[in-house]
C-alpha positions in Angstrom: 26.2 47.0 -16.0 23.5 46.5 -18.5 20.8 43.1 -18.3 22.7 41.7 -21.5 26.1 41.3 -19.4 24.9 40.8 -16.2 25.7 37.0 -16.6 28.9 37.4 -17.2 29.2 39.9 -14.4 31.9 38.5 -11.9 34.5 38.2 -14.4 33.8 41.5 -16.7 34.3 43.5 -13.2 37.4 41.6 -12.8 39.0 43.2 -16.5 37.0 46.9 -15.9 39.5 46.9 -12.2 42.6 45.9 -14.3 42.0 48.8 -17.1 44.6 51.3 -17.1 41.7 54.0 -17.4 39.9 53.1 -14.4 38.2 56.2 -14.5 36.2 55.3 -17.6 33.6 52.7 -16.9 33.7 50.3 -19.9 30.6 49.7 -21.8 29.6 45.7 -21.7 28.3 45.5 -25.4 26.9 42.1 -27.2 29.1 41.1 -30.0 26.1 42.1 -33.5 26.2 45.5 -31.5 29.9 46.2 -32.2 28.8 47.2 -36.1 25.4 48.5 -35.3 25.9 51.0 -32.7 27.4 54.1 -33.9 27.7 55.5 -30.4 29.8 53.2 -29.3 32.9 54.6 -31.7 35.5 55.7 -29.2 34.2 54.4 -26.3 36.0 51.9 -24.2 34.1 48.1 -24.4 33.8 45.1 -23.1 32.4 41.9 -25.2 32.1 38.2 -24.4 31.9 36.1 -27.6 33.4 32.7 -28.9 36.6 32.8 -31.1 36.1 32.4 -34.7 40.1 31.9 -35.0 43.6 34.2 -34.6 44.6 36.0 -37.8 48.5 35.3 -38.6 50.4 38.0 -40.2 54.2 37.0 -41.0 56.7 38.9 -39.2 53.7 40.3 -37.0 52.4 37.2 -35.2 48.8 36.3 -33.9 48.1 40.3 -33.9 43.7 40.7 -34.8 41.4 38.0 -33.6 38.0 37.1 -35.3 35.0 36.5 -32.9 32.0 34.8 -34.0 29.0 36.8 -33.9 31.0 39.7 -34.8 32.5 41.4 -38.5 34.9 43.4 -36.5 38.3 42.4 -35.9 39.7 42.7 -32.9 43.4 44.0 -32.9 45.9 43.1 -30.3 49.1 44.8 -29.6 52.3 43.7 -29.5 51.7 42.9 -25.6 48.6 40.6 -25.9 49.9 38.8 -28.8 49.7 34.9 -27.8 52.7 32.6 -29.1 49.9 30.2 -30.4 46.5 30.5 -30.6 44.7 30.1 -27.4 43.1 26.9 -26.8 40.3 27.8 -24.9 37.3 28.2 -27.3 35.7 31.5 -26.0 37.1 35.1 -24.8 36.4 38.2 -22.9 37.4 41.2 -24.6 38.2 45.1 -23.3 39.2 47.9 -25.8 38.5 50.7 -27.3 36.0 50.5 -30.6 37.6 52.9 -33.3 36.7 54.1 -37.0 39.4 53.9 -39.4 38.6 55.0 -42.6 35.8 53.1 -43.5 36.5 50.3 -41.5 35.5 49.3 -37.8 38.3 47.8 -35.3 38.2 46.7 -31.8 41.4 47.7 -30.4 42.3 45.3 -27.5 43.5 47.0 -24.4 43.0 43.0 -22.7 41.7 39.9 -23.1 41.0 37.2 -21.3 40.2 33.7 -22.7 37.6 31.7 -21.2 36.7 27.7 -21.0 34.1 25.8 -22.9 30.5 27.5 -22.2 29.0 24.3 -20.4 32.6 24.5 -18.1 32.1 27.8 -17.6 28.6 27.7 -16.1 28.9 24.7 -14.5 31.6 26.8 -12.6 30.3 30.0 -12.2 26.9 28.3 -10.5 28.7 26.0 -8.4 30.4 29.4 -7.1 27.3 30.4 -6.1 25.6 30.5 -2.6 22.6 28.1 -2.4 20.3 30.5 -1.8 21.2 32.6 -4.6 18.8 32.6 -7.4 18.6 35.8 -9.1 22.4 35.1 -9.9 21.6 31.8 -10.7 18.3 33.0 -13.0 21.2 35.4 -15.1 23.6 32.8 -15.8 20.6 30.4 -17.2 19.8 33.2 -19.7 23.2 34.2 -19.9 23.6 30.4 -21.3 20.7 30.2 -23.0 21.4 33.1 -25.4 24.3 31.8 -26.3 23.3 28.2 -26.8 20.7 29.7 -29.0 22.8 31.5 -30.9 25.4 28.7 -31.6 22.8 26.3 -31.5 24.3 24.2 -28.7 21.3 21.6 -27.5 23.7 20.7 -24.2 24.1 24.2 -23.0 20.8 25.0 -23.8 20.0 21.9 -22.1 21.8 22.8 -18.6 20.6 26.3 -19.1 17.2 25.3 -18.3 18.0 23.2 -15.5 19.5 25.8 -13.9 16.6 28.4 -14.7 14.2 25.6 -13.0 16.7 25.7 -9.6 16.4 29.6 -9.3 12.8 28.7 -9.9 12.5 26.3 -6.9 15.2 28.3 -4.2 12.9 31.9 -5.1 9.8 29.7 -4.3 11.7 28.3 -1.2 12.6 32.1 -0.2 9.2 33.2 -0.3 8.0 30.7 1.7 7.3 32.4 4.8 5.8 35.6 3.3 2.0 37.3 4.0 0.6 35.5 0.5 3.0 32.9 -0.2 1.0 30.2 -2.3 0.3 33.8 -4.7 3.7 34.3 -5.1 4.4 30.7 -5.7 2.1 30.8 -8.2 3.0 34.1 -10.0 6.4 32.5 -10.0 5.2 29.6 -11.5 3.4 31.5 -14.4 6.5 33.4 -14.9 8.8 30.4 -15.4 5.9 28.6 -18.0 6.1 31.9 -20.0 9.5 32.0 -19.9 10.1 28.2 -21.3 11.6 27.1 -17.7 12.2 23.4 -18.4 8.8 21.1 -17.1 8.3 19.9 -14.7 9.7 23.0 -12.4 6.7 25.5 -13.4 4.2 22.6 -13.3 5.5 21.7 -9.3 5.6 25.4 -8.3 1.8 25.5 -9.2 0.8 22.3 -7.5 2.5 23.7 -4.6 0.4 27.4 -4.7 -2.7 25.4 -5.9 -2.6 23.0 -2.9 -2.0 25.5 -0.2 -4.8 27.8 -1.9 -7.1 24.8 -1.7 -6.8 24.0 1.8 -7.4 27.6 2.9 -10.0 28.5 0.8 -13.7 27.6 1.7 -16.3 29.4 0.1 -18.1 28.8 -3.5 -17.0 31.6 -5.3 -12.9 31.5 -4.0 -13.3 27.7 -5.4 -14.9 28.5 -8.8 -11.6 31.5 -8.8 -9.5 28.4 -8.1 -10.9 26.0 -10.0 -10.2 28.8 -13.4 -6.0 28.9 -11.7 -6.1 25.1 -12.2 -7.5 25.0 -15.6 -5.9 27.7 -16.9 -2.6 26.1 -15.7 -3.5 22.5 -16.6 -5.7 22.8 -19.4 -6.2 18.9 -19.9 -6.9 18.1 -15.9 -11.0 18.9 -16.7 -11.1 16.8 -19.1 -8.3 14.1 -18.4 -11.0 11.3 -16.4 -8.7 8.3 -18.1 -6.4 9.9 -15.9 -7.8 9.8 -12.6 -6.6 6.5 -12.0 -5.1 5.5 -8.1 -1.9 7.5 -8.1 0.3 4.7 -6.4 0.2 5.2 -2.8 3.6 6.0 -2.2 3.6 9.2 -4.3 0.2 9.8 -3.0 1.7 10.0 0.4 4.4 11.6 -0.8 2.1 14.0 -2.6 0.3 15.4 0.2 3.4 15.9 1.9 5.1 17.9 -0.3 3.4 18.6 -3.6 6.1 19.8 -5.8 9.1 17.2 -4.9 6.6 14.8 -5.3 5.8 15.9 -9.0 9.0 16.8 -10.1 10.1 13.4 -9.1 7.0 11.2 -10.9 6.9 9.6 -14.0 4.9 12.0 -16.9 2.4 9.6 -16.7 1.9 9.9 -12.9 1.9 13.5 -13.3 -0.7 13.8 -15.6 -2.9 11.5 -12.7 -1.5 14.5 -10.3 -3.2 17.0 -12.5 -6.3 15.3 -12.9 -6.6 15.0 -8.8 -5.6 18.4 -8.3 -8.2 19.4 -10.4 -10.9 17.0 -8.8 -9.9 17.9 -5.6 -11.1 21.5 -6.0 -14.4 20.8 -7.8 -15.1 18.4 -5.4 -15.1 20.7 -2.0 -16.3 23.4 -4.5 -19.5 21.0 -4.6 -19.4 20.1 -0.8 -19.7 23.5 -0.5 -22.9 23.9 -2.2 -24.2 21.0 -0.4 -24.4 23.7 2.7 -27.3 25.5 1.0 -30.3 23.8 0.7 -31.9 20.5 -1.1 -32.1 21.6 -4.1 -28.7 23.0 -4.1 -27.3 19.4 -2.9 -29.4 17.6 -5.6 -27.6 19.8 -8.2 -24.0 19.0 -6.4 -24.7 15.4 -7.2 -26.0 16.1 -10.5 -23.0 17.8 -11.3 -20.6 15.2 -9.5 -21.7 12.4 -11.4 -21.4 14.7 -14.9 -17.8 16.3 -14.1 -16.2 13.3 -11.9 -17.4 10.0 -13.2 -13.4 8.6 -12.3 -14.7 9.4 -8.7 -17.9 7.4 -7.9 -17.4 8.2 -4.3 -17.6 11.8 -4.4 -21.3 11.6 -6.0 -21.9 8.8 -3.0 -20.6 11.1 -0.3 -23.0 14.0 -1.6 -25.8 11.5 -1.6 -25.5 11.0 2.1 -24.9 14.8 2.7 -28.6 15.7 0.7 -29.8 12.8 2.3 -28.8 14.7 6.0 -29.9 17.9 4.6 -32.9 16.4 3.6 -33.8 14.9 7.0 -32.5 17.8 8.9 -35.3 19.9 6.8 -37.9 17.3 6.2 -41.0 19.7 7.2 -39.9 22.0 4.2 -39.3 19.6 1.6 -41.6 20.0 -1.7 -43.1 16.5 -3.2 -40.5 17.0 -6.1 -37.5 17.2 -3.6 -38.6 14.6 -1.7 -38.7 12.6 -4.5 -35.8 13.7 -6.1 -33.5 12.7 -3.0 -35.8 9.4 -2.6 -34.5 8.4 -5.7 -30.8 9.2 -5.7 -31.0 7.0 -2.1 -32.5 4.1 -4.5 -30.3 4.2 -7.1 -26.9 5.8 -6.2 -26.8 4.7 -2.7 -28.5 1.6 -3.3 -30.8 1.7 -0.2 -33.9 1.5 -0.9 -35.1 1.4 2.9 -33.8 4.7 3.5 -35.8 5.8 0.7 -39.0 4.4 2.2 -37.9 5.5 5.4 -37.8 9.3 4.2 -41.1 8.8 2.2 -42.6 7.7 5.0 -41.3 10.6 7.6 -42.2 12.9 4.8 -45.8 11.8 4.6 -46.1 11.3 8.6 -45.6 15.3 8.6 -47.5 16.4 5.9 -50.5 14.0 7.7 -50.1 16.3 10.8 -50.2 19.2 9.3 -53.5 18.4 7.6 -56.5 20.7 9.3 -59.9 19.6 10.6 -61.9 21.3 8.0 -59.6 20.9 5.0 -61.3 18.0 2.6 -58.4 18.6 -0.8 -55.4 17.8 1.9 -56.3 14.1 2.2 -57.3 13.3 -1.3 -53.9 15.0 -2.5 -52.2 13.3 0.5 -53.7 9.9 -0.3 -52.2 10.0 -3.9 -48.9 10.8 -2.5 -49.2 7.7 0.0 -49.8 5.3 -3.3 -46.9 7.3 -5.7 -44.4 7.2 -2.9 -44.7 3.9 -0.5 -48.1 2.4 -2.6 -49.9 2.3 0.5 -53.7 1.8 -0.2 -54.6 1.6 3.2 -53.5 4.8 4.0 -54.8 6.1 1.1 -58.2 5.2 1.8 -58.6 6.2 5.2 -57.2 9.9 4.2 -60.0 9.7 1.7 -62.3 8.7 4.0 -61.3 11.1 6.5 -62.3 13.4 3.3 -65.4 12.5 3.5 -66.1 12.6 6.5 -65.1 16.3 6.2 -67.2 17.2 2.9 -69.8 14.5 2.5 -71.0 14.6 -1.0 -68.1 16.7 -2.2 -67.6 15.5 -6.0 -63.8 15.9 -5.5 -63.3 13.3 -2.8 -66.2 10.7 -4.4 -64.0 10.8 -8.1 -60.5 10.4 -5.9 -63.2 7.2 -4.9 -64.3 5.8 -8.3 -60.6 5.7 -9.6 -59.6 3.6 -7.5 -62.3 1.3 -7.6 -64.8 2.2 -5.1 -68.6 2.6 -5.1 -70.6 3.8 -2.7 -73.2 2.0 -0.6 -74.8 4.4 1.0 -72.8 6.8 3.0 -69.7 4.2 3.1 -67.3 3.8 0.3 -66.7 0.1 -0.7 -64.1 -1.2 -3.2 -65.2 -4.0 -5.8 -62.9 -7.2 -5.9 -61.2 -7.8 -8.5 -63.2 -10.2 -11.0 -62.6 -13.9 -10.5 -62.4 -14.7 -14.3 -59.4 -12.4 -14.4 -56.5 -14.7 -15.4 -53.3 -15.0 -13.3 -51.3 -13.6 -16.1 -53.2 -10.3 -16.0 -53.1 -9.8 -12.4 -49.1 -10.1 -13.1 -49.5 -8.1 -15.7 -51.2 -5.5 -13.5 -48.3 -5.4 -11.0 -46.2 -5.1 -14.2 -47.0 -1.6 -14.8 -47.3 0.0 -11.6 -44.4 3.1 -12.1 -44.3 2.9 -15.6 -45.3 6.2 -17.9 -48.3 6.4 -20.9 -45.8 6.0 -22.8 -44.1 2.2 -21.5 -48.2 1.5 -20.7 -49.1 1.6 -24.5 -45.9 0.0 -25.4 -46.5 -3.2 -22.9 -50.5 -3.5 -23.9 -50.0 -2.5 -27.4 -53.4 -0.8 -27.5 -55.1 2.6 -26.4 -57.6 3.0 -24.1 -61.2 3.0 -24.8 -61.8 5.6 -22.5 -59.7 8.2 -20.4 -60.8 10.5 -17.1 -58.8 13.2 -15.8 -59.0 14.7 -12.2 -56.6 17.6 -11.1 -56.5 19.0 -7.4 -53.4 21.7 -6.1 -51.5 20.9 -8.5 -51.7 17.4 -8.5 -53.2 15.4 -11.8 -54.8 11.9 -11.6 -55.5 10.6 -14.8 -57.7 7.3 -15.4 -57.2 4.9 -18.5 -59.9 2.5 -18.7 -59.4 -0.9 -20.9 -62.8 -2.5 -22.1 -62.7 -6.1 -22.4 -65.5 -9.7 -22.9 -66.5 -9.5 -19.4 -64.6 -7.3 -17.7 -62.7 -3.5 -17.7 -59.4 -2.8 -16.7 -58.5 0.4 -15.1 -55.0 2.3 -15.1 -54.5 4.8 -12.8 -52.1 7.3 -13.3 -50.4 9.9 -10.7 -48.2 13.2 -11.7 -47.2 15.2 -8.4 -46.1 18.8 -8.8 -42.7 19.3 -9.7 -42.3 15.5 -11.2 -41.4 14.0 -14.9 -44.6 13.0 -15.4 -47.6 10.5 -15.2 -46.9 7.0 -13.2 -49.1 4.3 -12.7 -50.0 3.5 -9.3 -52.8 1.3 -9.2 -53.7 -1.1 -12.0 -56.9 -3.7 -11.3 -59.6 -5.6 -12.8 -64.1 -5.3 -12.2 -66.1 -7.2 -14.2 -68.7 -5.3 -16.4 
């Protein structure tokens, strides 16, 4: 029996066993294909169509029906011809197709007349064994042909409805195979192509797509799933109106059972559905990258903040995890990491002493890794101590240690000067600020301490009458100096490998 009949299958079988010819197997034919097949002249046919009406000749009777997708008449013998016209609006034909002349004619050997469509599948699937789908799938197109071709909305209608329930009971078979969430998902593909009525495709791939996710781990799977997802929900990237709190019930629900819980939720809960889906997988795809190293976690957070700004906590959760990472490999870290990870802890996580507290653990190793004979160590080491935790103190007695180690060295006696020292001998001693300086300017001073050459013009409004530069392994410390009446002001700037740029770190007054 061919795919076009296979629909109407049960019943067809029925007629072919009642033929008188039982030994010819009867050709099921759509009803166009009557007049367009000239093999099918002489052969013996069966056809399924609605009645266009009963033709009435007088003294002969109902004796040649009319079918509607069809030119050919049918003819009926004497035997078959009804008293009245049938009521029922559709038929099943079996004859024999013959050439007369010019003219086609379907000679009728039986027919059987059938109930409305909608009747007639609602019949034919409630016959049906509840686990039977690939019946169920040919009745659906079986219903939907013919709602397309009579354009009947309400068949058409219950057509896909049952197309979506031999959508969910093949899923529901194929539940306990080797790669089930694949075939779930290949399934759900299939019935999106296919037109299967929404939301049964859409709840077959949040089924497959929530099984893959929990057993998939690694970066690369998650980026492959992360593609499935998009290419399946198209909107879910870019949906962050969307990521609203799905309403705790169907959350719960949800995680139970992913595709009841869709198909059952409002479109505009779905839509929230997608959108988690979606920022479920980038989110492990980005804990996942958190298991590299610093700079790998930086990036994660980086990205978290760009691609899930509905989900504050996921960038707050990768904070603490580069945080961890950072701790766990503090001996490694480069001044630009360090910093980097310093600052997310200031302004994501709003902790500024565990900033300071990983500043300071930082610089406590670098300080015991410093050798007895190496003079650049301390001076770049003290600069660190004023950019990260403004520490003077330690800053000057890494410099003096300097000293100490290269007396005379011209390195270690600028890192000196810039700061405001002079030196008295073989001792280093720092000026006081002048006591004309005015309140205002000392607050001024404290004003600028992290700000960039850029905000540093912008607050004083004027450029410096002279500027020094001193540069050691990488590290540049650059000197504005201000001349005023009786007095100079000096702006020392720091840029640390690796950083945006220049920031003031030490801003004071000496008289001239």
């Amino acid at each position: 029996m061919t795919r076009a009949a296979t629909a109407a299958g049960f019943l067809l079988a029925l007629l072919a066993v009642r033929s008188a010819t039982a030994q010819e197997t009867p050709v099921v034919v759509e009803p166009a294909d009557l007049a367009k097949r000239a093999d099918l002249v002489g052969k013996l046919v069966i056809v399924d169509d609605r009645v266009r009406f009963f033709q009435n000749h007088p003294r002969v009777g109902y004796d040649e029906l009319y079918l509607k997708r069809s030119s050919v008449p049918v003819r009926l013998p004497e035997s078959l011809r009804p008293a009245t016209p049938p009521r029922q609006p559709s038929v099943i034909v079996r004859g024999r197709l013959t050439r007369e002349d010019s003219r086609l004619y379907l000679d009728a050997l039986a027919f059987e007349p059938q109930p409305a469509d909608l009747e007639r599948l609602d019949k034919a699937v409630a016959a049906l064994p509840a686990r039977d789908h690939q019946h169920r799938r040919e009745w659906s197109r079986w219903a939907a042909r013919r709602a397309r071709d009579f354009h009947d909305e309400p068949l058409a209608a219950r057509a896909r409805i049952v197309e979506a329930d031999a959508l969910r009971i093949e899923a529901d078979a194929r539940r306990t195979t080797v790669d089930a969430p694949g075939e779930w998902l290949v399934l759900a593909r299939r019935g999106r192509k296919q037109g299967v009525a929404e939301p049964a495709p859409s709840a077959l791939a949040h089924r497959a797509l929530r099984a893959m996710l929990a057993a998939t781990e690694t970066p690369a799977e998650l980026d492959a799933l992360r593609a499935d997802v998009e290419e399946f929900f198209p909107k879910a990237a870019t949906a962050t109106g969307a990521g609203r709190a799905v309403p705790e019930a169907l959350a719960e629900q949800y995680d139970a059972d992913p595709a009841t819980a869709y198909r059952t939720a409002r479109p505009e809960d779905r839509e929230a559905l997608d959108r988690r889906l979606w920022a479920d997988v980038v989110e492990k795809r980005l804990r996942a990258q958190t298991a590299g190293d610093v700079k790998s976690a930086l990036a994660a957070v980086d990205e978290a903040i760009r691609l899930l700004p509905d989900r504050p906590a996921a960038a707050a959760k990768l904070v603490e995890r580069a945080h961890a990472q950072a701790r766990a490999g503090i001996d490694a870290l480069s001044p630009t990491d360090v910093k980097a990870v310093g600052e997310l802890l200031r302004r994501r996580a709003n902790d500024p002493a565990a900033e300071t507290e990983l500043y300071r653990d930082w610089l406590q190793k670098r300080r015991e890794r410093l050798g007895d004979s190496d003079a650049e160590g301390p001076v770049a080491l003290a600069g660190q101590y004023e950019a990260l935790l403004h520490d003077q103190e330690s800053a000057r007695e890494l410099l003096e240690r300097a000293w100490k180690i290269a007396p005379d060295s011209t390195l270690v006696a600028d890192a000196f000067k810039i700061r405001g020292y002079r030196r008295e001998g073989d001792a280093w001693v720092k000026d006081a600020p002048a006591a004309a300086a005015p309140a205002a300017a000392e607050d001024e001073g404290e004003g600028l301490r992290g700000k960039s050459p850029a905000e540093v013009r912008a607050a004083l409004g004027v450029e410096p009458n002279g500027k020094s530069v001193v540069a050691t392994k990488g590290r540049t410390v650059l000197q504005w100096v201000y001349d005023g009446p009786r007095q100079r002001r000096y702006v020392n700037f720091v840029h640390l490998p690796g950083g945006t740029g220049p920031r003031v770190t030490s801003d004071f007054f000496l008289p001239r």
